[in-house]
N, C-alpha and C positions, 0 to 999 in steps of 0.2 A: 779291532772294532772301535769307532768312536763314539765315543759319550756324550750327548748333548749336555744333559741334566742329568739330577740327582732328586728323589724323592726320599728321607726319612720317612721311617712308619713307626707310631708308638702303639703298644696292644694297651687296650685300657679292658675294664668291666663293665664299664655303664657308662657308653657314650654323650648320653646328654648330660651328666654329672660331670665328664671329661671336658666336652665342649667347654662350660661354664667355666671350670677351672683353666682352660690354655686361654679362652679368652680375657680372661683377666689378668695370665700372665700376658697377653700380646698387645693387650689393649686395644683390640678389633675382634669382633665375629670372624668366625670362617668365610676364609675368600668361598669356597666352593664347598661344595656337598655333592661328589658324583656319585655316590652310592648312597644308600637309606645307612650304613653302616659305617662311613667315611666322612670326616670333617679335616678338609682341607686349606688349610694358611701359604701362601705363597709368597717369597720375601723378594726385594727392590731388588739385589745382585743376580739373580736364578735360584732355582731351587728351591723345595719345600716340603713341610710336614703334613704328613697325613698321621690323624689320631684315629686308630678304627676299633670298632668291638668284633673281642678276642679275649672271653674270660679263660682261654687255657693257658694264651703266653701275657697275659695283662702283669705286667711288672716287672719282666726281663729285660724289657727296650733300653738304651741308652743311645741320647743323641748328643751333640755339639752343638750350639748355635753362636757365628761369627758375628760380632758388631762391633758398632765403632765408639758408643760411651755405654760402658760395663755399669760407672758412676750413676748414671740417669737412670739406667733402666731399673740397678738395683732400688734407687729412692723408690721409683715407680712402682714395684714388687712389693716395697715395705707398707706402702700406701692400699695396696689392696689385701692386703694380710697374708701375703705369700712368702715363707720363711727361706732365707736361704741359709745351707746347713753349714758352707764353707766357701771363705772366700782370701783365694793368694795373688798373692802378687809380685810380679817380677820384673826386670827387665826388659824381657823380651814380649812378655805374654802375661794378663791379669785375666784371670777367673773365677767362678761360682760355681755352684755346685750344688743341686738343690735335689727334690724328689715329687712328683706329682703325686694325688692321695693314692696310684695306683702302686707307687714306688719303683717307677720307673725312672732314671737317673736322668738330669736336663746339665748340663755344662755351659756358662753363656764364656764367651771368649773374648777378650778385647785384646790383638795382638800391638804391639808398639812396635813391632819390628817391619818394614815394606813387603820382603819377601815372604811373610811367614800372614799375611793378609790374604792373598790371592785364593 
């Protein structure tokens, strides 16, 4: 079966309290809203997140997010009071490690290596 795309989903409690908080981590409003329960972000390479309400699995979610300055984004994050709880760095791959108020785990990823981008 082929796979065009990919859709992430994070469960939150209180969708518009969510919204406010991922917009300030993206520093854009939701591309789309196709449901009354769904706030949807869509990124430049394909693919994207949907934050939806879901107070039974709100805080189990863990997603990935690939980009190309880890640096910028964190200033950008410290600037809107969004904490990040850990951040490594290596070789191949630098990372963060953060949690939204629902405690849902966020990972941002900046690879240095070409194959490990894709």
């Amino acid at each position: 079966m082929p796979i065009d795309n990919a859709l992430a989903g994070i469960a939150v409690r209180d969708l518009t309290a969510a919204t406010l908080w991922y917009q300030k981590l993206f520093g854009r409003p939701a591309d789309h809203r196709p449901m009354q329960e769904v706030a949807e972000w869509v990124f430049p390479a394909g693919g994207g997140l949907q934050v939806f309400q879901d107070p039974r699995r709100a805080g189990s979610s863990s997603v990935t997010l690939a980009l190309k300055n880890l640096d910028g984004q964190l200033a950008e994050m410290r600037r809107n009071g969004i904490v990040v709880e850990r951040h490594d760095q290596s070789t191949k791959v630098d990372t963060a490690t953060l949690h939204d108020p629902d405690g849902n785990q966020i990972v941002m990823a900046e690879a240095h290596v070409a194959d490990m981008a894709r």
